[in-house]
C-alpha positions in Angstrom: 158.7 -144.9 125.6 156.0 -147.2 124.8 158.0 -150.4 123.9 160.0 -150.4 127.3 157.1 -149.2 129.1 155.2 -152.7 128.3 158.4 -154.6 128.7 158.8 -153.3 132.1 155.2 -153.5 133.4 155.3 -156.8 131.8 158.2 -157.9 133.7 157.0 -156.8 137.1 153.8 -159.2 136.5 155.8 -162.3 135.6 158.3 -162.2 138.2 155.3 -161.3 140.9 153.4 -163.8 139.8 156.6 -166.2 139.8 156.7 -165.7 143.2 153.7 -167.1 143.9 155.3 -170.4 142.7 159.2 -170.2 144.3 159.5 -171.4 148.0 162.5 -168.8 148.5 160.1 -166.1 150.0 160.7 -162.4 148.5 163.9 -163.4 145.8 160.9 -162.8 142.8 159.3 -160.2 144.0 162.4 -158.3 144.6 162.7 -158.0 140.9 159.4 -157.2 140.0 160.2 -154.4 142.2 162.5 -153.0 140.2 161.0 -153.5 137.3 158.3 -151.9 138.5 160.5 -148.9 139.5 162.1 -149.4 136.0 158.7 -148.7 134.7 158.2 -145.7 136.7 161.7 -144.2 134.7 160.0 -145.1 131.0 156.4 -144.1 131.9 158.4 -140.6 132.4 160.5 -140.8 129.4 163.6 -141.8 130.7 166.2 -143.5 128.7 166.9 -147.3 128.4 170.1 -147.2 130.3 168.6 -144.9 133.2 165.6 -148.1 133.0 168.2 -150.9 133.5 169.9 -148.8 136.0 167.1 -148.1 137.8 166.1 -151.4 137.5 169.1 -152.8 138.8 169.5 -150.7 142.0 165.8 -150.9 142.9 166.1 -154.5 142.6 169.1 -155.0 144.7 167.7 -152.2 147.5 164.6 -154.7 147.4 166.9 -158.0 147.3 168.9 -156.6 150.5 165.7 -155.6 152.1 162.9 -158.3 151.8 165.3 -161.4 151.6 166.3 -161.5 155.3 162.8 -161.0 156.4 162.1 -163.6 154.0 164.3 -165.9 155.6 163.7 -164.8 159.3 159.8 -166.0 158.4 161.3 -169.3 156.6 162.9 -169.7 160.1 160.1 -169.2 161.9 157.7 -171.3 160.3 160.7 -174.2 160.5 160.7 -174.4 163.9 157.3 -176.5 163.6 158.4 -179.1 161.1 155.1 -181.2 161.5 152.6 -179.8 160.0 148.3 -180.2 160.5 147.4 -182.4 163.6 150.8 -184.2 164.0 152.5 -180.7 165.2 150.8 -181.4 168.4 153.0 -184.3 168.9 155.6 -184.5 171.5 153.9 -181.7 173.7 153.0 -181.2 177.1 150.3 -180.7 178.5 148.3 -180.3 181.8 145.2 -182.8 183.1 142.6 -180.6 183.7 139.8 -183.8 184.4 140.5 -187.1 184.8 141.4 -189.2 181.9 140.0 -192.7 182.9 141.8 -195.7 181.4 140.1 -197.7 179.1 138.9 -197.9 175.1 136.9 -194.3 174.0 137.2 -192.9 177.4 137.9 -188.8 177.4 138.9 -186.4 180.1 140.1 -182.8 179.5 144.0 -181.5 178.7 145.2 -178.0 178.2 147.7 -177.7 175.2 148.8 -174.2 175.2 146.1 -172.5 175.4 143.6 -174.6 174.0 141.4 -177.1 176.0 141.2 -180.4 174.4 139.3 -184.1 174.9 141.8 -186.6 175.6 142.6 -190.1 176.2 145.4 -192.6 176.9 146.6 -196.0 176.1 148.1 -196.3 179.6 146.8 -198.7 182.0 146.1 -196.7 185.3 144.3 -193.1 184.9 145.8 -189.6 184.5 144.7 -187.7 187.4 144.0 -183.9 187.1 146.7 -181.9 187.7 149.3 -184.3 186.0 151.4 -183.3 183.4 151.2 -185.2 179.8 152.8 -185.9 176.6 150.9 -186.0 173.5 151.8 -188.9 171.6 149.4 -189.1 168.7 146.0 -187.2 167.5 143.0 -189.5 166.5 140.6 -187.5 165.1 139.7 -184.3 167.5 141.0 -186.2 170.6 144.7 -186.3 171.7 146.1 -189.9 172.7 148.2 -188.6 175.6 150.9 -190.4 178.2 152.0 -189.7 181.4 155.2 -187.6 181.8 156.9 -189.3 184.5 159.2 -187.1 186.8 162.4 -188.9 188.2 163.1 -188.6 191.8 166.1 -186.8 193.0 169.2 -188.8 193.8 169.9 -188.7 197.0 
């Protein structure tokens, strides 16, 4: 019993802590999880094969449960490739207060559901109520231009 027991407990902390290292979320853990049920079987004095067997269903039980939801949050988290400040980029977002044209000069934007300082390169102002597309980030301010709307044809 004793041997196998420390193999197995073993195991499960390597391939947990291996984990922590992949990028495929849940495809380590999986197997810790079985050799953590694996060590369940020799901690009761079950024999080797019944360990490997064990260890082999509870891992593939684990593999078939935890690597889709790996994947769906993989997924999720792709859908906003940029990452930090940049994934404000591209945006839209609504002119609460003027932003005045001109070097430095602030008004107020709603991103979301956040309330940010703002400012633009473009030459006229953005009046309130206007509708914006963040183009860069400088610092805690948001450079922002105009989204223009295109008239209906006629």
């Amino acid at each position: 019993m004793g041997d196998w027991l420390w193999f197995w407990i073993g195991a499960a902390v390597v391939l947990a802590i291996a984990e922590l290292v992949t990028p495929f979320l849940f495809f380590m853990i999986s197997f810790a999880a079985g050799a953590t049920v694996a060590a369940l079987v020799a901690g009761f004095d079950g024999g080797v094969a019944f360990q490997w067997v064990s260890f082999i269903v509870a891992s593939g039980a684990a593999l078939a449960v935890l690597v889709p939801i790996g994947h769906r949050i993989a997924r999720a988290q792709g859908e906003d490739e940029a990452e930090g400040a940049t994934r404000w980029v591209g945006r839209v977002a609504e002119v609460l207060e003027e932003i005045p044209a001109g070097p430095q000069a602030t008004g107020l934007v709603r991103l979301e559901r956040a309330k940010w300082r703002a400012q633009t390169d473009a030459a006229e102002p953005v009046a309130a109520g206007e509708q914006v597309e963040v183009i860069a980030v400088r610092g805690t301010r948001l450079v922002v231009a105009p989204v223009h709307r295109q008239l209906p044809r006629g």
